[in-house]
C-alpha positions as CSV (number, residue, x, y, z in Angstrom):
1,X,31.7,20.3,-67.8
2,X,28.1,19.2,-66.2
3,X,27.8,17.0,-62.9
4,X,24.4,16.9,-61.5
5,X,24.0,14.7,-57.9
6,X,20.7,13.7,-56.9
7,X,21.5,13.7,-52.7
8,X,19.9,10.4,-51.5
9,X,20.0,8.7,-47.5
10,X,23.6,7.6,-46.1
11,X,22.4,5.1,-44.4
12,X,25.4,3.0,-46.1
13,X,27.7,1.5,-42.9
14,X,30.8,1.2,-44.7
15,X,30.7,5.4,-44.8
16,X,31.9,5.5,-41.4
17,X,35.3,3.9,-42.1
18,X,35.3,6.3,-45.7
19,X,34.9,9.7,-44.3
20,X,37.0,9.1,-41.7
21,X,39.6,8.3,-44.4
22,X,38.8,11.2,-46.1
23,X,39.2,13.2,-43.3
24,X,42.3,11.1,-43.2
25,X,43.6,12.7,-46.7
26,X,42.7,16.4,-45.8
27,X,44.5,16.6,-43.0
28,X,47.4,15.1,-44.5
29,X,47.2,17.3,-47.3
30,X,47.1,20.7,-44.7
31,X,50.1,19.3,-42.8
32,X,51.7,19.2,-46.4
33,X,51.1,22.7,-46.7
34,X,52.2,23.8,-43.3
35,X,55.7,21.6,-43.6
36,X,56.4,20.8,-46.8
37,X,59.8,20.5,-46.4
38,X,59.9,17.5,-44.0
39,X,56.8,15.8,-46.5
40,X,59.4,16.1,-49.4
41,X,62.1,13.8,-46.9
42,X,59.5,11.5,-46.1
43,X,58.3,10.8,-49.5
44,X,61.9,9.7,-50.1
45,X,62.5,8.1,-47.6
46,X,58.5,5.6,-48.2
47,X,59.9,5.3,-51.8
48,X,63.0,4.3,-50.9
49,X,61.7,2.0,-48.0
50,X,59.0,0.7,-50.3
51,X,61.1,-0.9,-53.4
52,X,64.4,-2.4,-54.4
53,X,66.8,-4.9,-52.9
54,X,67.9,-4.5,-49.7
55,X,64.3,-3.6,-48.1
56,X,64.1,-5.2,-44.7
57,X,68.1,-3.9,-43.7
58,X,66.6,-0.2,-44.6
59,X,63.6,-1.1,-42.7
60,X,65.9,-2.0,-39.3
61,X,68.4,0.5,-39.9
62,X,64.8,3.0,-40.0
63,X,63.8,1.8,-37.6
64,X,67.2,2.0,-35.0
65,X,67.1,5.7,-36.3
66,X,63.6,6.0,-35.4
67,X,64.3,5.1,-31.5
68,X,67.4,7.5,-31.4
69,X,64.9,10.7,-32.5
70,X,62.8,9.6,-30.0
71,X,65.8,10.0,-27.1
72,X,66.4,13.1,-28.5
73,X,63.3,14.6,-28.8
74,X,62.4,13.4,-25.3
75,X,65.6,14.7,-24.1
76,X,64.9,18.5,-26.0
77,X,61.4,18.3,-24.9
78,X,62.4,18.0,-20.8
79,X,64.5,21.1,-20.8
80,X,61.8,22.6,-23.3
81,X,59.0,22.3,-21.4
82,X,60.6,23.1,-17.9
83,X,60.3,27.4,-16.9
84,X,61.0,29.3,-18.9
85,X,60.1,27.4,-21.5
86,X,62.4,27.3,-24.6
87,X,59.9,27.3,-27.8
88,X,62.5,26.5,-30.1
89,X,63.4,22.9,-27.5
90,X,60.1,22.1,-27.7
91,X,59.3,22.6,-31.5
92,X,62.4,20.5,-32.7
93,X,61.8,17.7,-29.2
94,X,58.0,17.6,-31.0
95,X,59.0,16.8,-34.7
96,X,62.1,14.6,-33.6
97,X,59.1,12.4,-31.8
98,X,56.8,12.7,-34.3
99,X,59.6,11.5,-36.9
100,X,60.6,9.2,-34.6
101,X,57.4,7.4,-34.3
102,X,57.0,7.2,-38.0
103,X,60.0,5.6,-38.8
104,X,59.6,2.7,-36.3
105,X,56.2,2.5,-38.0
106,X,57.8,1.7,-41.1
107,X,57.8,-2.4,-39.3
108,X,54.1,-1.9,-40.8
109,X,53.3,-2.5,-44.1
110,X,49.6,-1.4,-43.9
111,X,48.6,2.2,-44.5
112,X,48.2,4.2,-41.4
113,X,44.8,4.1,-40.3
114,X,42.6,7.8,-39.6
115,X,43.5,9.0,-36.3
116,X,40.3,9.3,-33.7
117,X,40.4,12.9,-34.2
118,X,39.3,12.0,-37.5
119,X,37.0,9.3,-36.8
120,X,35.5,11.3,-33.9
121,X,34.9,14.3,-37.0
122,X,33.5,11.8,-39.7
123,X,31.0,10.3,-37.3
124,X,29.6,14.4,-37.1
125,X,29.6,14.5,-40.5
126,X,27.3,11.4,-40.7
127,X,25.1,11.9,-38.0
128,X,24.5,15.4,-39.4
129,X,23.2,13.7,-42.9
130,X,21.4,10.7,-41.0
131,X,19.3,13.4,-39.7
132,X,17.9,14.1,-42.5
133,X,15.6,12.2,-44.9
134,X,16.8,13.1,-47.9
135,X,14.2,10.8,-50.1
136,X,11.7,14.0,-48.8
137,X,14.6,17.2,-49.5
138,X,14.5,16.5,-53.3
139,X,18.4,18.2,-52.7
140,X,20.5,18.0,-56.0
141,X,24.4,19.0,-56.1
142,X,25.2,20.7,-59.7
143,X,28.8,21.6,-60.9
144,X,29.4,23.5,-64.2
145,X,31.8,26.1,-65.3
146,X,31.8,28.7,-62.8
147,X,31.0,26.6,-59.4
148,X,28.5,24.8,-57.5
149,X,25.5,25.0,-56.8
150,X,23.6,23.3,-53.9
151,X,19.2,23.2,-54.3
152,X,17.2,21.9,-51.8
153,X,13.5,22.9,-52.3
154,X,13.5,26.9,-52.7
155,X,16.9,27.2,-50.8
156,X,20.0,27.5,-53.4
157,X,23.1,28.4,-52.5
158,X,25.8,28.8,-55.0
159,X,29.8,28.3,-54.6
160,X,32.8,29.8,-57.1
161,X,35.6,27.2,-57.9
162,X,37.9,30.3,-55.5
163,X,36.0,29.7,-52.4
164,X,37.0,26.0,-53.0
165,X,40.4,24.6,-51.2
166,X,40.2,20.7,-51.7
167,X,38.5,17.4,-53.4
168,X,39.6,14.1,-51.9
169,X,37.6,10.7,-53.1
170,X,37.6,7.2,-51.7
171,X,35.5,3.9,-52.9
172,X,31.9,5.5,-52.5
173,X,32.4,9.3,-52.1
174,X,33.8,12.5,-52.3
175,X,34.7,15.2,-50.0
176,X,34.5,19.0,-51.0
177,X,36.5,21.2,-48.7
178,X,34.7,25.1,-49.0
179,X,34.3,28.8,-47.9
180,X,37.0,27.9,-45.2
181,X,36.0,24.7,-43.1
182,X,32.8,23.7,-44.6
183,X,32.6,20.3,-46.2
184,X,30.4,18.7,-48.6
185,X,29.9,14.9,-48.4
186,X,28.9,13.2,-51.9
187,X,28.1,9.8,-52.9
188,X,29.3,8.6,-56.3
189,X,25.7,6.4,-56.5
190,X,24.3,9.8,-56.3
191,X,26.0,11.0,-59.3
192,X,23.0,11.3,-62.0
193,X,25.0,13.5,-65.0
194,X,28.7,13.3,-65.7
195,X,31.5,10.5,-65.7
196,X,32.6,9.7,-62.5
197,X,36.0,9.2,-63.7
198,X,36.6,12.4,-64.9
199,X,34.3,14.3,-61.6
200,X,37.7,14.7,-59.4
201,X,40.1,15.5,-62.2
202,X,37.7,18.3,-63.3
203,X,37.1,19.4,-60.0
204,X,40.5,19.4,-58.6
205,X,41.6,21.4,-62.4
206,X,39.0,24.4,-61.1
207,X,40.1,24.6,-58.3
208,X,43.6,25.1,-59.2
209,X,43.3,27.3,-62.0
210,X,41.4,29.7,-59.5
211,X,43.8,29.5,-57.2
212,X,46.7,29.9,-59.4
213,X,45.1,32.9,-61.1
């Protein structure tokens, strides 16, 4: 497995709406790893919401359950958060909300849109590769084997598939989470050796088998 990038300018506006979707995806996929037990309820209940006869009555009933966890996390939250403060109130008044919210949201058919926080985030990212010209770094992005290895003029830094904790792709690019919170921005125009089609399926296979091992 070979995939050489050749980094070029982002100067591509529909990035700004992509990393912030990417962005999007990694932060789903932490609060997946934090609470995996209310993700596993929620993927049934999306499925369930999302096919068969009978979809708008599950959709209203959803949504009258949706306003009564809202009640009752707003009423667990007002003792919670008065002194002393009751952690455990406040924990379940904060996911009953949460919950809450997202069934009424089930009234929307369109995916949920990246949250400012995540916006605010990609538009760092961005401006941090607008600064440079990249047509002048001769930078190049190569994965084999062992890991990745990022050149830019006599700076090399390389990276082992274990210091690697996520891939996540959208139309135009990738995004490599690394070494913690680092992240590595890639265009898929940029991609000069390999398949693209296979890049994310490889990546995410090293990735795992590190972390598994």
């Amino acid at each position: 497995m070979e995939f050489v990038f050749h980094i070029t300018n982002y100067d591509d506006p529909a990035l700004d709406g992509e990393a912030a979707e990417l962005l999007h995806q990694r932060l789903e996929a932490k609060s997946r790893q934090v609470a995996p037990g209310m993700w596993k309820v929620t993927d049934k209940l999306n499925a369930r919401a999302a096919k068969g006869p009978g979809r708008e009555r599950r959709l209203r009933r959803y949504r009258v359950y949706g306003v009564i966890l809202i009640v009752l996390g707003v009423l667990a939250l007002v003792p919670g958060l008065m002194e002393p403060r009751i952690p455990s109130l406040i924990v379940t008044g904060t996911l009953a909300v949460v919950w809450g919210v997202w069934s009424v949201s089930l009234r929307e058919r369109k995916p949920l849109r990246p949250p400012a926080s995540c916006k605010k985030e990609a538009a760092e990212l961005l401006a941090g590769r607008r600064a440079v010209d990249w047509s002048e770094a001769s930078a190049e992005v190569c994965f084999d084997e062992i890991g990745m290895t990022v050149s830019a003029g006599e700076n090399r830094e390389a990276v082992p598939y274990g210091d690697m904790t996520g891939a996540f792709e959208t139309e135009r690019l990738w995004l490599l989470v690394y070494s913690g919170e680092r992240a590595l921005l890639l265009q898929k125009k940029d991609l000069a050796s390999g398949e693209a089609g296979d890049f994310l399926s490889c990546l995410q296979d090293h990735i795992n088998q590190n972390h598994l091992s």
